[in-house]
N, C-alpha and C positions, 0 to 999 in steps of 0.2 A: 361634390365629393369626387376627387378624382378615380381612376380605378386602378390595379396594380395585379402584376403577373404574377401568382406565388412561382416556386421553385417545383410547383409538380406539372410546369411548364412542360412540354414534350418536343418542344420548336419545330411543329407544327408547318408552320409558316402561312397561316390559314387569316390571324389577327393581322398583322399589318398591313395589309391591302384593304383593307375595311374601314381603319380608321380615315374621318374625313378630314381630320385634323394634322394628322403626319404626326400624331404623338407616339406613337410604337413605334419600336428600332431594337434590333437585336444585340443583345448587350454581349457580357463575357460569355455565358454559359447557355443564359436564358433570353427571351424577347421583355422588353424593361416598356415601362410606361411613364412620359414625361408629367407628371402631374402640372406643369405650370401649359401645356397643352391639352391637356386631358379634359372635355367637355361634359362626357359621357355621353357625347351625340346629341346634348341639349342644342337646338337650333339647327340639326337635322336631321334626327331621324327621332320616333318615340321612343327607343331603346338601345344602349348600348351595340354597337353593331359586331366589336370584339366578343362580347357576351354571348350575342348570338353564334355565333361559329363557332365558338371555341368549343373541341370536342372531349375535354377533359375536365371542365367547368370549373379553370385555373384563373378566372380575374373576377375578385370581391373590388368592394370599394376598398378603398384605401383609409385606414380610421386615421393616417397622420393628415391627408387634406381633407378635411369635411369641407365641403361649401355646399350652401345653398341653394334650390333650382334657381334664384335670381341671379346668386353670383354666378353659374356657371354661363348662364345669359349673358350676363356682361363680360365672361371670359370670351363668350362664343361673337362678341361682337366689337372687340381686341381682336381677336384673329382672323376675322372677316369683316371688316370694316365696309367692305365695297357688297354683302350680301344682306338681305334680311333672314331671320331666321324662319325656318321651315314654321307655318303657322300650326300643323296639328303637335309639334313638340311640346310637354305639358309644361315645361318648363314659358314658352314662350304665350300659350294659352293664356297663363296664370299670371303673368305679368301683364298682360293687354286686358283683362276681363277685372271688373270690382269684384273685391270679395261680395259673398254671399251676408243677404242680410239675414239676423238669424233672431226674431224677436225675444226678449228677457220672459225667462219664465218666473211667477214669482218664488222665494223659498221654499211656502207654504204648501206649493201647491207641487205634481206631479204632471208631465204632460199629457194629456189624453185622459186624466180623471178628474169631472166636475169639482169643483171648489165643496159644491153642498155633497158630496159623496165621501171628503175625509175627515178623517177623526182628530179630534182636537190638537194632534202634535202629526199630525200630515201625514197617518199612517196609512190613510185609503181605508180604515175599519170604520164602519159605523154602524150605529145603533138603531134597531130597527124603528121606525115612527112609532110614535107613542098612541096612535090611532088602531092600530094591528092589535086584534085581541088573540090569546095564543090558543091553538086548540089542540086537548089532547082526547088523546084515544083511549 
């Protein structure tokens, strides 16, 4: 997702030097964001580096470019063809490591509550053993 400078911009001049991309440039009024540059630091740095600085906390993502941490990967390696990406970037992490394997729980059952402990439609209630005699007082 790219990210984008609302209008409660203060033009600062703090975000441009930050980006490693050379996607910020000061437009008519306010500092604009190239979305077709726009990385959000995926491949190198963990976190938006305009985000960090900005002292008015004026750059959201942009809801018109959504992309993917993949896609921005592949944007971030379009414009740096000649680098690798920074390895701790999550974006970069995630694409080099297998997803997690995560084993099938059955319907029936809850995790972390024995099978013999739920009650016939898998509510975890169950009935005391029929061996238990009740004692009252």
């Amino acid at each position: 997702m790219a990210l984008w400078i609302t209008d409660e911009c203060i033009n600062c001049d703090v975000c441009e030097p930050e980006c490693p991309n050379d996607a910020i440039s000061l437009g008519e009024l306010i500092y604009e964001i190239d979305p077709g540059r726009c990385t959000e630091c995926v491949g190198h740095f963990d976190a938006p580096q305009c985000v960090q600085v900005c002292p008015v906390s004026c750059i959201p993502v942009n809801p018109a470019h959504v992309e993917t941490p993949a896609q921005l990967l592949a944007k971030f390696g379009r414009l740096h063809p000649d680098r690798a990406p920074h390895p701790a970037t999550p974006a970069a992490a995630s694409a080099s490591a297998p997803p997690p394997v995560v084993p099938p729980v059955a319907t029936d059952q809850r995790p972390g509550v024995p099978s013999d402990r739920l009650g016939s439609h898998g509510s975890g209630a169950s009935s005391p053993p029929s061996d238990v005699s009740t004692v009252r007082g």
